[in-house]
PyMOL Python script that loads the backbone (N, CA, C, O; Angstrom):
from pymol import cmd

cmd.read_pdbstr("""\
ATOM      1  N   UNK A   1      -4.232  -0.221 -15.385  1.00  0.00           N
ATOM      2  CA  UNK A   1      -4.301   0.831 -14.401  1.00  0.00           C
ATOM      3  C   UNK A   1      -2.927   1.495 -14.288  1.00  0.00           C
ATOM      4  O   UNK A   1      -1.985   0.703 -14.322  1.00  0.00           O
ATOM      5  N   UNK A   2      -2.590   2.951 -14.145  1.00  0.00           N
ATOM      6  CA  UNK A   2      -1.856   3.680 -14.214  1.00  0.00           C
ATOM      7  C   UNK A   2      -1.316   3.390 -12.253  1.00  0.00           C
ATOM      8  O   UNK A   2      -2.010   3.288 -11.242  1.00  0.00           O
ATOM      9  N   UNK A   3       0.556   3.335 -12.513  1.00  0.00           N
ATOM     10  CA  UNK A   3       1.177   3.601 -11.728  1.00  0.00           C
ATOM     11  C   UNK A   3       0.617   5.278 -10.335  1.00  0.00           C
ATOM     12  O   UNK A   3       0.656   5.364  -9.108  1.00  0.00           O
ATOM     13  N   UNK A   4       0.203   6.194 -11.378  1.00  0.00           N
ATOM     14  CA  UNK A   4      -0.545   7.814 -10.689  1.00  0.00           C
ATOM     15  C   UNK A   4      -1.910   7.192 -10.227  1.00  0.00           C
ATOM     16  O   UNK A   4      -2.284   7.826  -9.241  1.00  0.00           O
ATOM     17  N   UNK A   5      -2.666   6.351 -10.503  1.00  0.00           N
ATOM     18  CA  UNK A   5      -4.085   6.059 -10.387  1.00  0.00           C
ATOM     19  C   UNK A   5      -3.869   5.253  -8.759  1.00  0.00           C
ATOM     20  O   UNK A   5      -4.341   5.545  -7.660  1.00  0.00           O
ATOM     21  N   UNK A   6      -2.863   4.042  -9.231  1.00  0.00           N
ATOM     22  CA  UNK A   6      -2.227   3.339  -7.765  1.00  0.00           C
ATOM     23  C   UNK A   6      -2.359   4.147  -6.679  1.00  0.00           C
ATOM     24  O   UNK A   6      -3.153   4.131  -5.738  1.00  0.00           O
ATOM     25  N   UNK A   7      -1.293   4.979  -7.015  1.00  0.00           N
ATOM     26  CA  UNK A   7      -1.164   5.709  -5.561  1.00  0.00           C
ATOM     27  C   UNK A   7      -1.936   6.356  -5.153  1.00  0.00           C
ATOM     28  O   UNK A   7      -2.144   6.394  -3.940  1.00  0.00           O
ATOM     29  N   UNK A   8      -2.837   7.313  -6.303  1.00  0.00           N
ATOM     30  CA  UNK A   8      -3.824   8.515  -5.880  1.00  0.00           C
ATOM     31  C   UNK A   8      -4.691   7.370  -4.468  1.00  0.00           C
ATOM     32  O   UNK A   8      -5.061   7.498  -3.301  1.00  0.00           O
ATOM     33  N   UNK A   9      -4.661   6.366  -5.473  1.00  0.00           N
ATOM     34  CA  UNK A   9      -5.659   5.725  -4.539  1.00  0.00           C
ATOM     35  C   UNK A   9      -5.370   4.636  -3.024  1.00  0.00           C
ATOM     36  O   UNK A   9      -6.194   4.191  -2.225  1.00  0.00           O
ATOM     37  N   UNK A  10      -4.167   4.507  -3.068  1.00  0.00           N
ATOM     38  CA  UNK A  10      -3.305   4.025  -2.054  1.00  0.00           C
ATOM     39  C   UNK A  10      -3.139   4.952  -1.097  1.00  0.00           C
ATOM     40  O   UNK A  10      -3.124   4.807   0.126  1.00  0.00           O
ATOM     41  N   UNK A  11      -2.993   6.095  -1.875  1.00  0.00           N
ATOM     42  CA  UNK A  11      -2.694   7.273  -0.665  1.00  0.00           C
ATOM     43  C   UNK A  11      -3.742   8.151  -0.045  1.00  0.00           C
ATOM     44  O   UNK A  11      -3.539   8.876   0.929  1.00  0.00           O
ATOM     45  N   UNK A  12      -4.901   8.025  -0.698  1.00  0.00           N
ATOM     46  CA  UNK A  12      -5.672   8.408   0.074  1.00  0.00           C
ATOM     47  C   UNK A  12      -6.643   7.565   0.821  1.00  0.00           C
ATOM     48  O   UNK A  12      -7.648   8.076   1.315  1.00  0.00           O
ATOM     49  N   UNK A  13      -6.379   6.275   0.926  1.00  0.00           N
ATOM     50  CA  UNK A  13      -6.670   5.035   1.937  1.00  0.00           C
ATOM     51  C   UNK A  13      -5.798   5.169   3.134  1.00  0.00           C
ATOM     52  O   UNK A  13      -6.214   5.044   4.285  1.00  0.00           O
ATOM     53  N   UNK A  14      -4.296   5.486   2.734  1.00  0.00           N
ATOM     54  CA  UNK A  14      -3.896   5.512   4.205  1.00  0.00           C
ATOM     55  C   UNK A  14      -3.775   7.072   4.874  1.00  0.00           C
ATOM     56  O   UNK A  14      -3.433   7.285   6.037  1.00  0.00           O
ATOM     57  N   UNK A  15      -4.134   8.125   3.866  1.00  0.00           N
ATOM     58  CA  UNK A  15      -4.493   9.053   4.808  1.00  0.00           C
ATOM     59  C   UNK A  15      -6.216   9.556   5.325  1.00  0.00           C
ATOM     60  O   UNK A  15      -6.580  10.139   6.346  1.00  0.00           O
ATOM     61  N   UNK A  16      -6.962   9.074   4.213  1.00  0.00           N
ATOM     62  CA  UNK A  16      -8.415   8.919   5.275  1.00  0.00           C
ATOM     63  C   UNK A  16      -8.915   7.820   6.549  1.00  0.00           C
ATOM     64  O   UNK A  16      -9.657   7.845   7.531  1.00  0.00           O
ATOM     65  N   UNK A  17      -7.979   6.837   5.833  1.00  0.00           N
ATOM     66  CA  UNK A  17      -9.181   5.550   6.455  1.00  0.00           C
ATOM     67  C   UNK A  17      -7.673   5.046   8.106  1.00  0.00           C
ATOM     68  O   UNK A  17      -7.885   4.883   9.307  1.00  0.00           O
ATOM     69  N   UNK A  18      -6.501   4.978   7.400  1.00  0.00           N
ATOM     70  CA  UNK A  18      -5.478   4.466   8.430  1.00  0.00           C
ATOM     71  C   UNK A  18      -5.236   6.085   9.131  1.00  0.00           C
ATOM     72  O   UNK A  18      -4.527   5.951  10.128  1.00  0.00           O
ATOM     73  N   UNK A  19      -5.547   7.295   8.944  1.00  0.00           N
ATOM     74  CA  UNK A  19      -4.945   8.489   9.490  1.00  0.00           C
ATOM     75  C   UNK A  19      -3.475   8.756   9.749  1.00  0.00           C
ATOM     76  O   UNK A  19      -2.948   9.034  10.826  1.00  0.00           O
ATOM     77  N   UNK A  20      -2.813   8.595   8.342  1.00  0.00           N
ATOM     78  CA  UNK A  20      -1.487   8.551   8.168  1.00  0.00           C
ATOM     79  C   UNK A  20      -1.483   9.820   7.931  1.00  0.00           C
ATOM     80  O   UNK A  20      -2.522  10.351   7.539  1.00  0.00           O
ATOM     81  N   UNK A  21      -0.237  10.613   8.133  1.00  0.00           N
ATOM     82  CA  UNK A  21       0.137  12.054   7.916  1.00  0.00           C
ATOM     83  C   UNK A  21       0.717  11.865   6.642  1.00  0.00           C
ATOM     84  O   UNK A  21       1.535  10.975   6.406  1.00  0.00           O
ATOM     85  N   UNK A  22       0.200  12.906   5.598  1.00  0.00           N
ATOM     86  CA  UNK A  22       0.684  13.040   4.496  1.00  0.00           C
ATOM     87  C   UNK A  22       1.695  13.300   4.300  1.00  0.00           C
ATOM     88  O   UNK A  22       2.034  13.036   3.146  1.00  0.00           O
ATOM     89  N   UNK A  23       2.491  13.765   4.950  1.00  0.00           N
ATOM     90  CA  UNK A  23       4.076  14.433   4.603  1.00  0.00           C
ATOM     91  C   UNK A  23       4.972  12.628   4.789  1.00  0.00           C
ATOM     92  O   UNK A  23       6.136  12.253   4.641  1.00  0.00           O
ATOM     93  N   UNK A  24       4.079  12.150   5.054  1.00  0.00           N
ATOM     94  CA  UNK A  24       4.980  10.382   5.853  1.00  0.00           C
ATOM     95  C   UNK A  24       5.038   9.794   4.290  1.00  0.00           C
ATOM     96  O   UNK A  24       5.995   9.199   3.795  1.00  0.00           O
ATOM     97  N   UNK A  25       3.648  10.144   3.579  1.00  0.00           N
ATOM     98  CA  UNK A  25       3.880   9.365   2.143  1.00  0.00           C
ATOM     99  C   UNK A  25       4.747   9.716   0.841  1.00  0.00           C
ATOM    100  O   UNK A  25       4.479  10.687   0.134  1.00  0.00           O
ATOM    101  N   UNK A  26       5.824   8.828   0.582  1.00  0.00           N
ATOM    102  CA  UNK A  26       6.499   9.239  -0.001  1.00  0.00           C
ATOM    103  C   UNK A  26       7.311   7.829  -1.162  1.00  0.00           C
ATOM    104  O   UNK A  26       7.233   6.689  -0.702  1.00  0.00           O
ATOM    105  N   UNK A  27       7.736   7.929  -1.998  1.00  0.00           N
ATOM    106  CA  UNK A  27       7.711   6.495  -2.414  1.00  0.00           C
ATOM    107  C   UNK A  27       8.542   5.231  -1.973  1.00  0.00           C
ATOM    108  O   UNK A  27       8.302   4.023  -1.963  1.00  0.00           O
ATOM    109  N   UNK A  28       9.924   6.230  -1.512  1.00  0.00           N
ATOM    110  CA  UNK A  28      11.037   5.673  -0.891  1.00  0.00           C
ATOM    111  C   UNK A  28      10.976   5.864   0.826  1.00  0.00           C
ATOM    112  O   UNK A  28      12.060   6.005   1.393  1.00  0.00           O
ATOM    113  N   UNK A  29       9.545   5.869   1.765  1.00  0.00           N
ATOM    114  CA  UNK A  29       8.945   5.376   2.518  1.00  0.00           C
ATOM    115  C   UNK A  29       9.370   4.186   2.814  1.00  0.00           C
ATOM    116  O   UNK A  29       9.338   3.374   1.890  1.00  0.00           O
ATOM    117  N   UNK A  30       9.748   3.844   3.792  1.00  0.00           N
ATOM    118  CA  UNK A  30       9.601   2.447   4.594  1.00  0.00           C
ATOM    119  C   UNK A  30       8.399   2.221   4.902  1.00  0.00           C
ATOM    120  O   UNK A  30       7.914   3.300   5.241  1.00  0.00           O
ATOM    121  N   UNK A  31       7.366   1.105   4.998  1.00  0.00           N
ATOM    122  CA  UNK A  31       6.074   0.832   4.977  1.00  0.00           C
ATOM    123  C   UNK A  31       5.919   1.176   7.291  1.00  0.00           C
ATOM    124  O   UNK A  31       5.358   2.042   7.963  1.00  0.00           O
ATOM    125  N   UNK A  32       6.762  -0.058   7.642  1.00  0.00           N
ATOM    126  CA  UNK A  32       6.781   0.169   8.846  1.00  0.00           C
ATOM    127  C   UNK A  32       8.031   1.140   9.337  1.00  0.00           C
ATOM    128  O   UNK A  32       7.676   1.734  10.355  1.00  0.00           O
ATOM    129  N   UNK A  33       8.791   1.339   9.115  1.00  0.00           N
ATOM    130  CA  UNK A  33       9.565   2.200   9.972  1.00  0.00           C
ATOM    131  C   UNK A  33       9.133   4.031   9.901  1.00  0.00           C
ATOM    132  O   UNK A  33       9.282   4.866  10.793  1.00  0.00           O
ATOM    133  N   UNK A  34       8.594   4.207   8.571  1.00  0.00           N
ATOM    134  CA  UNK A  34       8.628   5.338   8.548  1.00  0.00           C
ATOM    135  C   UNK A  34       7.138   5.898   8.444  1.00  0.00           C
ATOM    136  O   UNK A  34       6.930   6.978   8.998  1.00  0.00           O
ATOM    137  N   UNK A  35       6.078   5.267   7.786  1.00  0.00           N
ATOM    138  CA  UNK A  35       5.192   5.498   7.681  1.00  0.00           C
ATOM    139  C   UNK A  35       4.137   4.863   8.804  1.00  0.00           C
ATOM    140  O   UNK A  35       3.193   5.589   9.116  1.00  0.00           O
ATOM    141  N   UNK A  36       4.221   3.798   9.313  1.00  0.00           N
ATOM    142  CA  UNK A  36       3.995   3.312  10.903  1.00  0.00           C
ATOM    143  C   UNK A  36       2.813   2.027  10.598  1.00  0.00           C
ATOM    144  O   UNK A  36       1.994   1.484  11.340  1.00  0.00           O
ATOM    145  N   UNK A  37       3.115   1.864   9.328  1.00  0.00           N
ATOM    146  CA  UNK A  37       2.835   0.279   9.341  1.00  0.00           C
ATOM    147  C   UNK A  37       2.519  -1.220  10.479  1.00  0.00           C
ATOM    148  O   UNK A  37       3.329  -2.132  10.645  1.00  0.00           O
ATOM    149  N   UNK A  38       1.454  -1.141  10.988  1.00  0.00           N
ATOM    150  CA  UNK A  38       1.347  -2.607  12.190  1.00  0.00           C
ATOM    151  C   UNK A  38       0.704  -3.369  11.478  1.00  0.00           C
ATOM    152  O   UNK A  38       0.110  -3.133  10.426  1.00  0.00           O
ATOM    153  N   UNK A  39       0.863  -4.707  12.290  1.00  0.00           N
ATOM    154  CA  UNK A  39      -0.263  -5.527  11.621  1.00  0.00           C
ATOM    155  C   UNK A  39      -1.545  -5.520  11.751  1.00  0.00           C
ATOM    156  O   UNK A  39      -2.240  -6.322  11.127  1.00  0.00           O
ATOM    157  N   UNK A  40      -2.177  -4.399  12.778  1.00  0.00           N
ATOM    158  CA  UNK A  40      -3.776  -4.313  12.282  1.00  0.00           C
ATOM    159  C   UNK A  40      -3.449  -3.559  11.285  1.00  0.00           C
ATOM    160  O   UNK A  40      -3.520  -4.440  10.428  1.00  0.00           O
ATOM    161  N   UNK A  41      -2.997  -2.171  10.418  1.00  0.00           N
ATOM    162  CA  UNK A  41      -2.758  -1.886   9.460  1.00  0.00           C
ATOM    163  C   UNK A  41      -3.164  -2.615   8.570  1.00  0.00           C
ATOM    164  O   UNK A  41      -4.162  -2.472   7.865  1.00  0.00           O
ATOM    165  N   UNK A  42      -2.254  -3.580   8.572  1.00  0.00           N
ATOM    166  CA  UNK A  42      -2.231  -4.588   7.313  1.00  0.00           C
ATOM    167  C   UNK A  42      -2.926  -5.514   6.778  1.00  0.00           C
ATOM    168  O   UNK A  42      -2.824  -5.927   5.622  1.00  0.00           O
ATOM    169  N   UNK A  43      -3.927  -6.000   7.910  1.00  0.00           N
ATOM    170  CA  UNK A  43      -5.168  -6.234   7.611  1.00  0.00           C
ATOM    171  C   UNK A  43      -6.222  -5.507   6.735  1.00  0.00           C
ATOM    172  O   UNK A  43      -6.974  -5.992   5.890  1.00  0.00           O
ATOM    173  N   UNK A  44      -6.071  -4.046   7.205  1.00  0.00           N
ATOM    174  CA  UNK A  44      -7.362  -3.545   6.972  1.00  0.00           C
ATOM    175  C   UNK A  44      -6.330  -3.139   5.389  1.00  0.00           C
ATOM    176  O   UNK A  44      -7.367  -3.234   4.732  1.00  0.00           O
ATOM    177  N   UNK A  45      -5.658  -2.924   4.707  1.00  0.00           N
ATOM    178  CA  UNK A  45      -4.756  -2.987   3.809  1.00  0.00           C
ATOM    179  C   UNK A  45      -5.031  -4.131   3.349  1.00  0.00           C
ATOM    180  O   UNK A  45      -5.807  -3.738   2.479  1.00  0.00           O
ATOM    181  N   UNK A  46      -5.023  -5.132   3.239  1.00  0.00           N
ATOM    182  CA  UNK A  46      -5.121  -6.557   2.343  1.00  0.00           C
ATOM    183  C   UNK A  46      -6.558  -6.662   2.234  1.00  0.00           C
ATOM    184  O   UNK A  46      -6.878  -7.542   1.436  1.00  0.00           O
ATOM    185  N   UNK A  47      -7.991  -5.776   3.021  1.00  0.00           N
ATOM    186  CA  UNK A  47      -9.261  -5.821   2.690  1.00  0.00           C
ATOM    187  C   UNK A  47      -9.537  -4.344   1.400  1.00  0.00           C
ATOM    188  O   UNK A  47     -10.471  -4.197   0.611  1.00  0.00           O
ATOM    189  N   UNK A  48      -8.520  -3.607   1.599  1.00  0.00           N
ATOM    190  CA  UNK A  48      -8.929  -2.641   0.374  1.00  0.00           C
ATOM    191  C   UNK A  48      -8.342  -2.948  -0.901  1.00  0.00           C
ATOM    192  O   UNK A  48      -8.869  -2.718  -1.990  1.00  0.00           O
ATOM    193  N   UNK A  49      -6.977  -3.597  -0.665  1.00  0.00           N
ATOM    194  CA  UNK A  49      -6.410  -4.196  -2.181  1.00  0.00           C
ATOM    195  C   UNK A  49      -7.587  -4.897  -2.485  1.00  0.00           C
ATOM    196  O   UNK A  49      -8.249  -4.509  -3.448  1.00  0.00           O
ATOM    197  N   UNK A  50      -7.960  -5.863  -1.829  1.00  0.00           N
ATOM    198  CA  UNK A  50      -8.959  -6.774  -2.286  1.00  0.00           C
ATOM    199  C   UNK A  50     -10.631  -6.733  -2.673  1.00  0.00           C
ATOM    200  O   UNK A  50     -11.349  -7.600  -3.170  1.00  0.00           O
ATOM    201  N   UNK A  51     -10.925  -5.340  -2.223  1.00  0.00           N
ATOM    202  CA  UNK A  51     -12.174  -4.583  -2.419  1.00  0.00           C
ATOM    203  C   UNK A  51     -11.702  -3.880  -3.773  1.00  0.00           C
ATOM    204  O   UNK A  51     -12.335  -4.039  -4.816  1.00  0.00           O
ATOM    205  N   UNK A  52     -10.434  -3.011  -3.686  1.00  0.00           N
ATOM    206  CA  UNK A  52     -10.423  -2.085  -5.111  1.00  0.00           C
ATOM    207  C   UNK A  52      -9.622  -2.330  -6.072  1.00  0.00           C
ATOM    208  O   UNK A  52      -9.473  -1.560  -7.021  1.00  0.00           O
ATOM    209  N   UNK A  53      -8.824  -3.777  -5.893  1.00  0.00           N
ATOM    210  CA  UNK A  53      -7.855  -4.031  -7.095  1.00  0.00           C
ATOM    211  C   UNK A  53      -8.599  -5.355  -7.832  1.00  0.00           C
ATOM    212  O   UNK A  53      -8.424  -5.760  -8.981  1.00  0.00           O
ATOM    213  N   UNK A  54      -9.627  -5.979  -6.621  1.00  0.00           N
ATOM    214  CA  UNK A  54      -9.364  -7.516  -6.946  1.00  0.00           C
ATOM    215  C   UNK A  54      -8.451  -8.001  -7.000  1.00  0.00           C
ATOM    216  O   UNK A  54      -7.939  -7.887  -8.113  1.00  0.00           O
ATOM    217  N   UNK A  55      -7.626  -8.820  -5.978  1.00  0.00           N
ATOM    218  CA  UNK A  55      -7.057  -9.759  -5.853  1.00  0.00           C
ATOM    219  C   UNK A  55      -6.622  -9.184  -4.419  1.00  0.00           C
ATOM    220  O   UNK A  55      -6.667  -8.044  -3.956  1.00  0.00           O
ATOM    221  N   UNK A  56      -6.187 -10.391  -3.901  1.00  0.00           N
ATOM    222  CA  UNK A  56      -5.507 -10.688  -2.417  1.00  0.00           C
ATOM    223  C   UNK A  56      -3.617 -10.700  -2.421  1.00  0.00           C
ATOM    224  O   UNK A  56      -2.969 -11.409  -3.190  1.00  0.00           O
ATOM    225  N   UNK A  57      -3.132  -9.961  -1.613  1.00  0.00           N
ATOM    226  CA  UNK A  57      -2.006 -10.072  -1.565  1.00  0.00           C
ATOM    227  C   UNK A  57      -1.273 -10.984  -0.945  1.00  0.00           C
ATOM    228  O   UNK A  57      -1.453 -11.274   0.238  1.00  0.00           O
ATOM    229  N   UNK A  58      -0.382 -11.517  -1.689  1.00  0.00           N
ATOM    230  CA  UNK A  58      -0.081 -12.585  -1.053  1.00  0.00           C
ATOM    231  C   UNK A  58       1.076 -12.019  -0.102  1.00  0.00           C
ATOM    232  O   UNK A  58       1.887 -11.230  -0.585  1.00  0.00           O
ATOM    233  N   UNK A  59       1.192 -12.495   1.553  1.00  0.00           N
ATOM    234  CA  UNK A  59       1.821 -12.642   2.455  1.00  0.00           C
ATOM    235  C   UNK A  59       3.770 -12.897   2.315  1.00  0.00           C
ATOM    236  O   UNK A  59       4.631 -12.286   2.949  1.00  0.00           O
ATOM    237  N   UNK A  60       3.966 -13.982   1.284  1.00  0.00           N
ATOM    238  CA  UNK A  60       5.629 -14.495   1.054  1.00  0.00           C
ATOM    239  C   UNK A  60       5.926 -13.342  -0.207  1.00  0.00           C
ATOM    240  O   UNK A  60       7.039 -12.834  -0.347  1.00  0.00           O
ATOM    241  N   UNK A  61       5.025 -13.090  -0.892  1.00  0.00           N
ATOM    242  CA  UNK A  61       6.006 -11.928  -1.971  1.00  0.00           C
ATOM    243  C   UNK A  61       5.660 -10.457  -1.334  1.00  0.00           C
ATOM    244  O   UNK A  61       5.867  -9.460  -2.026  1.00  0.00           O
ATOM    245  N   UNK A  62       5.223 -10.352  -0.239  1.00  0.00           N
ATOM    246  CA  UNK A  62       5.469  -8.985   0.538  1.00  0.00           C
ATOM    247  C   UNK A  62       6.559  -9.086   1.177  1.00  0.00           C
ATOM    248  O   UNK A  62       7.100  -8.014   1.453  1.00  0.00           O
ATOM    249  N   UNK A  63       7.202 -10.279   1.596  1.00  0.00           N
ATOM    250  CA  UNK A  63       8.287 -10.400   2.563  1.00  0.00           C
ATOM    251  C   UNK A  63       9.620  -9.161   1.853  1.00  0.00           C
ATOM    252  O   UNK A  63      10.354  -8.545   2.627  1.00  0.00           O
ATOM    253  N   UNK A  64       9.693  -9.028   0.669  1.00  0.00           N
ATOM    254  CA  UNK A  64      10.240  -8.060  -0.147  1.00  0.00           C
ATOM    255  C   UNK A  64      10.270  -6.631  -0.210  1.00  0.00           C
ATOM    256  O   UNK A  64      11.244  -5.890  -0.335  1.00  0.00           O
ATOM    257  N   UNK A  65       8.770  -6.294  -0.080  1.00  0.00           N
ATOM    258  CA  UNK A  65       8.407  -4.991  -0.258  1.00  0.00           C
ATOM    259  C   UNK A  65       8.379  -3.721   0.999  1.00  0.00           C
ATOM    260  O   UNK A  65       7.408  -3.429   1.697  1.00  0.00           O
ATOM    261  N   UNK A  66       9.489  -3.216   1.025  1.00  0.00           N
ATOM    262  CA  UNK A  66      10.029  -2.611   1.837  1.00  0.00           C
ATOM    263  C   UNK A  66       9.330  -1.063   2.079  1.00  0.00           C
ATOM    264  O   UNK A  66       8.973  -0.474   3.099  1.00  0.00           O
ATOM    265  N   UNK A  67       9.316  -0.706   0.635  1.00  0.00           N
ATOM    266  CA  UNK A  67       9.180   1.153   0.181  1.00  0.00           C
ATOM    267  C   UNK A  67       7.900   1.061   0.033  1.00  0.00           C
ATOM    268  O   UNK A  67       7.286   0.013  -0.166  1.00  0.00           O
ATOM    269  N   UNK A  68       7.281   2.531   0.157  1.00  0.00           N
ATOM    270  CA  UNK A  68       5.785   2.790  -0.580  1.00  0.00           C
ATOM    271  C   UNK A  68       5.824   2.385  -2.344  1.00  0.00           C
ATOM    272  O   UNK A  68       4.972   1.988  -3.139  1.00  0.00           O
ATOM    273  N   UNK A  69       6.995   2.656  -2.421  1.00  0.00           N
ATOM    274  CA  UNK A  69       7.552   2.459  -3.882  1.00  0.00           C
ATOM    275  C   UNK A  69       7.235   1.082  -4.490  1.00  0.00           C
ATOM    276  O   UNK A  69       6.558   0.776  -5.472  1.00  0.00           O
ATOM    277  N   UNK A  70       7.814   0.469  -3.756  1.00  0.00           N
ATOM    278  CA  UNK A  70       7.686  -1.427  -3.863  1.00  0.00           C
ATOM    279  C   UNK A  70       6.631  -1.925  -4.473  1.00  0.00           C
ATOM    280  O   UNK A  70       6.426  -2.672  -5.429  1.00  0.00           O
ATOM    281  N   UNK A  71       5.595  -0.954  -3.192  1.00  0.00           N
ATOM    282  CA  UNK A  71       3.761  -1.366  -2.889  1.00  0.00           C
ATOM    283  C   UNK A  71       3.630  -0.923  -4.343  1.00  0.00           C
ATOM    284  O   UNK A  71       3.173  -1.675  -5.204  1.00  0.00           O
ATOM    285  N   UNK A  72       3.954   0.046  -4.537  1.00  0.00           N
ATOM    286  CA  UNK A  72       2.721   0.524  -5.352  1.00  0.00           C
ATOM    287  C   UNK A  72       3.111  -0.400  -6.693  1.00  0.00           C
ATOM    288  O   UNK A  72       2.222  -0.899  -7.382  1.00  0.00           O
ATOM    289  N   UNK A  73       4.499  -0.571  -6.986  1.00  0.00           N
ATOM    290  CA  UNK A  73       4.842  -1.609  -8.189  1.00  0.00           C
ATOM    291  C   UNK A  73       4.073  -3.094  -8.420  1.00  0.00           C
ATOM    292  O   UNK A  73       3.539  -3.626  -9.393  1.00  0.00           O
ATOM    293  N   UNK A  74       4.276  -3.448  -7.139  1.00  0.00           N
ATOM    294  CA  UNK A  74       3.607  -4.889  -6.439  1.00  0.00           C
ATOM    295  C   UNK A  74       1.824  -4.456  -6.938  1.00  0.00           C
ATOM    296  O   UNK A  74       1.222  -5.411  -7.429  1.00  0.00           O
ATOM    297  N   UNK A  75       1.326  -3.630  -6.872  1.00  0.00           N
ATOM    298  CA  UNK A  75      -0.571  -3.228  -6.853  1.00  0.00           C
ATOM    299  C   UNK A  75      -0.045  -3.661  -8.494  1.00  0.00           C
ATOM    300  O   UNK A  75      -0.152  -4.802  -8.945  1.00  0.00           O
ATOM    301  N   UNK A  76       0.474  -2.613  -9.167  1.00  0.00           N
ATOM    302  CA  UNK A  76       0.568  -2.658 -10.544  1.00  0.00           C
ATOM    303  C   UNK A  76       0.609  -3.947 -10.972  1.00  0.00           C
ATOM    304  O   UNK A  76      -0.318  -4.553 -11.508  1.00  0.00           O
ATOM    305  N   UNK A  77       2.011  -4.477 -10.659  1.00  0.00           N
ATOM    306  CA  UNK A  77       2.223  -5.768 -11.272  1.00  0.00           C
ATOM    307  C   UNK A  77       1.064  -6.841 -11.505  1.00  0.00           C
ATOM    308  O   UNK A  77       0.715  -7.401 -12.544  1.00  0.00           O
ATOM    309  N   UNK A  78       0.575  -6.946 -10.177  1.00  0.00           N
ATOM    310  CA  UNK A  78      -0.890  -7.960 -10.021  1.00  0.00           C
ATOM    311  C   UNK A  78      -1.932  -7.533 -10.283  1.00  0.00           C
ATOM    312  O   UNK A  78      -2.865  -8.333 -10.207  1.00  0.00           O
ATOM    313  N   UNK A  79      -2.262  -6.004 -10.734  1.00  0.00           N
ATOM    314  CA  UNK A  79      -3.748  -5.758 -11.505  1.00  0.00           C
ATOM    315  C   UNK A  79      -3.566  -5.685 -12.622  1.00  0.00           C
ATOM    316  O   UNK A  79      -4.553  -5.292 -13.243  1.00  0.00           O
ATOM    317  N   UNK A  80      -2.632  -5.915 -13.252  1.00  0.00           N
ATOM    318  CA  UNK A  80      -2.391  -5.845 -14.646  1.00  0.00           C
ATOM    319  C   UNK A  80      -3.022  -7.074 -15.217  1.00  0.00           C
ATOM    320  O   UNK A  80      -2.972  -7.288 -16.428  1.00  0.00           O
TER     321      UNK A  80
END
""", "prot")
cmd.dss("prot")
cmd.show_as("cartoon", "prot")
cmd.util.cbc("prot")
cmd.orient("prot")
């Protein structure tokens, strides 16, 4: 799966389904500071990785992932 495919589809999860403002998505995004990341967020986020990537994200190697940038490397890395 393509790095462009990631996001097309990352980004339009958090601007249909979370009602994130598009101008917020950006790659070098902060997940919570800038784009407004909570933990119900992140729930409903660890049920769509896991509906459209297959697989579950794990909790200790997010402790890392800071940027939209991060995320979308992190989707890649583990659907590969």
């Amino acid at each position: 799966m393509t790095i462009e495919k990631i996001k097309e589809d990352i980004n339009g999860f958090l601007v249909d389904e979370l009602e994130i403002d598009q101008n917020k998505i950006t790659d070098d995004a902060r997940l919570k500071e800038d784009v407004g990341i909570d933990s119900l967020d992140y729930v409903d986020i660890v049920a769509f990785i896991s509906r459209n990537f297959g697989f579950k994200i794990d909790k200790t190697e997010m402790k890392d992932v800071l940027t939209l940038g991060q995320f979308y490397e992190y989707i890649k890395g583990k659907a590969e």
